[in-house]
Structure formats: structure tokens, C-alpha cells
C-alpha positions as CSV (number, residue, x, y, z in Angstrom):
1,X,24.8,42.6,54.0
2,X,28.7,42.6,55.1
3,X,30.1,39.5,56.3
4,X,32.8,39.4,58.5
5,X,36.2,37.1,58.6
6,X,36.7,34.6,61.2
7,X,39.7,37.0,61.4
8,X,37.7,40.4,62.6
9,X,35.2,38.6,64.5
10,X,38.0,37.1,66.3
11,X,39.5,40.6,66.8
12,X,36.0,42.3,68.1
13,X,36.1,38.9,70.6
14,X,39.5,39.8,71.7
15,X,39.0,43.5,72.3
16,X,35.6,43.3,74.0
17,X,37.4,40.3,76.4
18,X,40.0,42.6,77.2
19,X,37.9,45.7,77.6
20,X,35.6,44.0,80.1
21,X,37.6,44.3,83.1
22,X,36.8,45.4,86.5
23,X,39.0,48.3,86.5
24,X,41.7,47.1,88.2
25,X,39.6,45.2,91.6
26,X,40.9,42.1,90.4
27,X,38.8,39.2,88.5
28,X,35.5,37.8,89.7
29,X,35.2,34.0,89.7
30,X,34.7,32.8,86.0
31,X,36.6,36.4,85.1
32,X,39.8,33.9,84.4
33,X,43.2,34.5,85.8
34,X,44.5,38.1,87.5
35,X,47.8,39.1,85.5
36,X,49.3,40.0,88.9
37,X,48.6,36.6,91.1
38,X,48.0,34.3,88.5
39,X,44.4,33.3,90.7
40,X,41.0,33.9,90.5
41,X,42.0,36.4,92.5
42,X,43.6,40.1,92.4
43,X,45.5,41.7,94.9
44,X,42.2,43.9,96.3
45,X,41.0,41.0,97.3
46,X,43.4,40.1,99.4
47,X,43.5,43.3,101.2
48,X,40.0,43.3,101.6
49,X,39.7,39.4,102.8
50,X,42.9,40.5,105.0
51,X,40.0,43.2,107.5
52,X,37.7,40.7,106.6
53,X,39.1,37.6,108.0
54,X,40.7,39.1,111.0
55,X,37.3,40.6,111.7
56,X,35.3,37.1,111.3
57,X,37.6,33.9,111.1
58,X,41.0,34.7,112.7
59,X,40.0,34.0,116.4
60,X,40.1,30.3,115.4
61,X,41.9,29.9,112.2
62,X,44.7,32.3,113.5
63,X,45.8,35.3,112.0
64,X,47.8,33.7,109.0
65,X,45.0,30.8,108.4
66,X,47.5,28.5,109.9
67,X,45.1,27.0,112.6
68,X,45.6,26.8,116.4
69,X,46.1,23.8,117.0
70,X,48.1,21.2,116.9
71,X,46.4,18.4,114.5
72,X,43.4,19.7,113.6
73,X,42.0,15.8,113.0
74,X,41.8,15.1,116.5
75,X,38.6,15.7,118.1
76,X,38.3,17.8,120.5
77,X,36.9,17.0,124.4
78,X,32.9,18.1,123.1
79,X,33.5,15.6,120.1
80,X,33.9,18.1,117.8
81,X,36.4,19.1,115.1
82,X,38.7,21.9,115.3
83,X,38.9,24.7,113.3
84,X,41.6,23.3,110.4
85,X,44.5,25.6,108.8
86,X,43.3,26.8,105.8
87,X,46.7,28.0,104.4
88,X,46.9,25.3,102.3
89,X,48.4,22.8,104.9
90,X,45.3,21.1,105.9
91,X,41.8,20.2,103.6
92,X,41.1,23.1,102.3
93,X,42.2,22.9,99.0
94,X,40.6,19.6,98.3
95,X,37.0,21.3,97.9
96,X,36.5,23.7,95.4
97,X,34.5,27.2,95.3
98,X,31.2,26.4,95.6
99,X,31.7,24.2,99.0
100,X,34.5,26.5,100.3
101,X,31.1,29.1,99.9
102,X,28.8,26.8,101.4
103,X,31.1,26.0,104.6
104,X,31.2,30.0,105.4
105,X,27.2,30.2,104.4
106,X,26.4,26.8,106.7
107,X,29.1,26.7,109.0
108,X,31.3,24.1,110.1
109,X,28.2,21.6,112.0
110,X,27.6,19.4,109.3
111,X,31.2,18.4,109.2
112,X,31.5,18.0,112.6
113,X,33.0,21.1,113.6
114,X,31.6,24.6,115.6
115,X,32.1,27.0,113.1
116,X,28.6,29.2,113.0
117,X,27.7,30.2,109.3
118,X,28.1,33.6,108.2
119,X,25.3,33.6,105.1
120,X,23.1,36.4,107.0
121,X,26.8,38.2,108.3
122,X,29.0,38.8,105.4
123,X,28.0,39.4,101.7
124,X,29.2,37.3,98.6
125,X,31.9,39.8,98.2
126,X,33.3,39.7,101.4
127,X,33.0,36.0,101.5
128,X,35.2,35.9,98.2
129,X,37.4,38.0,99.4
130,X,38.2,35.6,102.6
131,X,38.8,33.1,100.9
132,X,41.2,35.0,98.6
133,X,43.3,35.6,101.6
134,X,43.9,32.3,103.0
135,X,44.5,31.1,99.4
136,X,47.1,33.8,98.7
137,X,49.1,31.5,101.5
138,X,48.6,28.3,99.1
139,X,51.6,27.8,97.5
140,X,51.7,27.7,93.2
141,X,51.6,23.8,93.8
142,X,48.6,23.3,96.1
143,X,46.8,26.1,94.0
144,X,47.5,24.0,90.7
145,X,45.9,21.0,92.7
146,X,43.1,22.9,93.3
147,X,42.4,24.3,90.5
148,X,42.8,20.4,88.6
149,X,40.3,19.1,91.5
150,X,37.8,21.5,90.3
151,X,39.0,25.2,92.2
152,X,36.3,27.5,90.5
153,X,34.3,25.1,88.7
């Protein structure tokens, strides 16, 4: 029976890594870091979460994820919370994956907002891919907080 070297397991490691791409659609969460963004994220992503937010989470997060109003703290006249920015200069980046997934599954009720869920509308895909676009409008330094209060984790 052969043995091998730390050395050529190591190498075997290192070429089935690299060889396990997604042909270029950009890395799934866990996949690590896209050589092109630097994010969980690639840039297919993006485009897809651009059609994909436009078509389900622009009419109250505005077109860029910038939010529509004014301070998105203040209640509004039903009680209720307005839909937040989600380019990085509200909340957002203070929850990681898993709850920015359960917020588009649930909706926004629990928190005190209106936004209806989209569990039964979009697919995990698609849901991904939103949130890739509003997060390619975080800059390197809110991403890097993310990411250290827990991002993809």
C-alpha cells in the first residue's frame, strides 16, 4: 500500500478546491471569496439580483437600495416601520445571512415593518442574488463589519 506525503495530499486538496468552481456564476455561500468582488458574491449575481430586486423590493427600498424616506427609524402614521436603506447606510449589515434570508422568507411584520415575505415568491437563488445587489452598494468597510459580525456564518 502507497502512502502519500502531507506534500501530495495537500496538492490533490489544492487542485480539487480549485477545480470545484461554478464555472464562472460566481461562488455560492460557504464557496469562499469571488476573485472579482472579493464577496460571497460574483458579478452574476449582481446582475441577476439587479431584475430581481427591481422586480420585488425596489418599489420601497428604491432603485439603488437607498430607501425612500427620510429616517427610516421613525414610525410611520399606522405605527409601523418603514422600509430601511439596505445599501449599507442603515441596519442591514448588522445581521448576517441566515436572518437577512429569514427577513425576505417572513417579511418585515415581526420587526415592526409591512414588508410581505417572499418564501412561496422567489427561490433560494433569486433570494441570494437580492441580497448580492444591495450589498455590492456596501462599501469594503461596512462589508468587513459584516463579515466580522458573522456575514455568512
Amino acid at each position: 500500500m502507497q502512502v502519500l506525503s502531507k506534500t501530495g495530499l495537500g496538492l490533490i486538496v489544492a487542485v480539487l478546491f480549485a477545480c470545484s468552481g461554478d464555472e464562472g456564476n460566481g461562488p455560492g455561500v460557504g464557496d469562499g471569496v469571488d476573485p472579482q468582488t472579493q464577496r460571497w458574491y460574483g458579478p452574476q449575481q449582481v446582475e441577476m439580483g439587479r431584475q430581481v430586486f427591481a422586480d420585488n423590493c425596489a418599489l420601497c427600498h428604491g432603485n439603488a437600495a437607498q430607501g425612500l424616506h427620510e429616517d427610516w427609524r421613525q414610525r410611520l402614521a399606522d405605527g409601523s416601520f418603514p422600509p430601511p436603506p439596505l445599501n449599507g447606510s442603515a441596519h442591514a449589515w448588522h445581521h448576517p445571512l441566515s436572518v437577512l434570508l429569514q427577513v425576505i422568507n417572513e417579511g418585515g411584520v415581526p420587526l415592526g415593518g409591512q414588508m410581505p415575505g417572499f418564501a412561496e415568491q422567489l427561490d433560494e437563488e433569486q433570494k441570494l442574488a437580492a441580497i448580492a445587489f444591495f450589498q455590492n452598494f456596501w462599501s469594503d468597510e461596512i462589508y468587513a463589519n459584516w463579515q466580522q459580525m458573522g456575514g455568512t456564518n
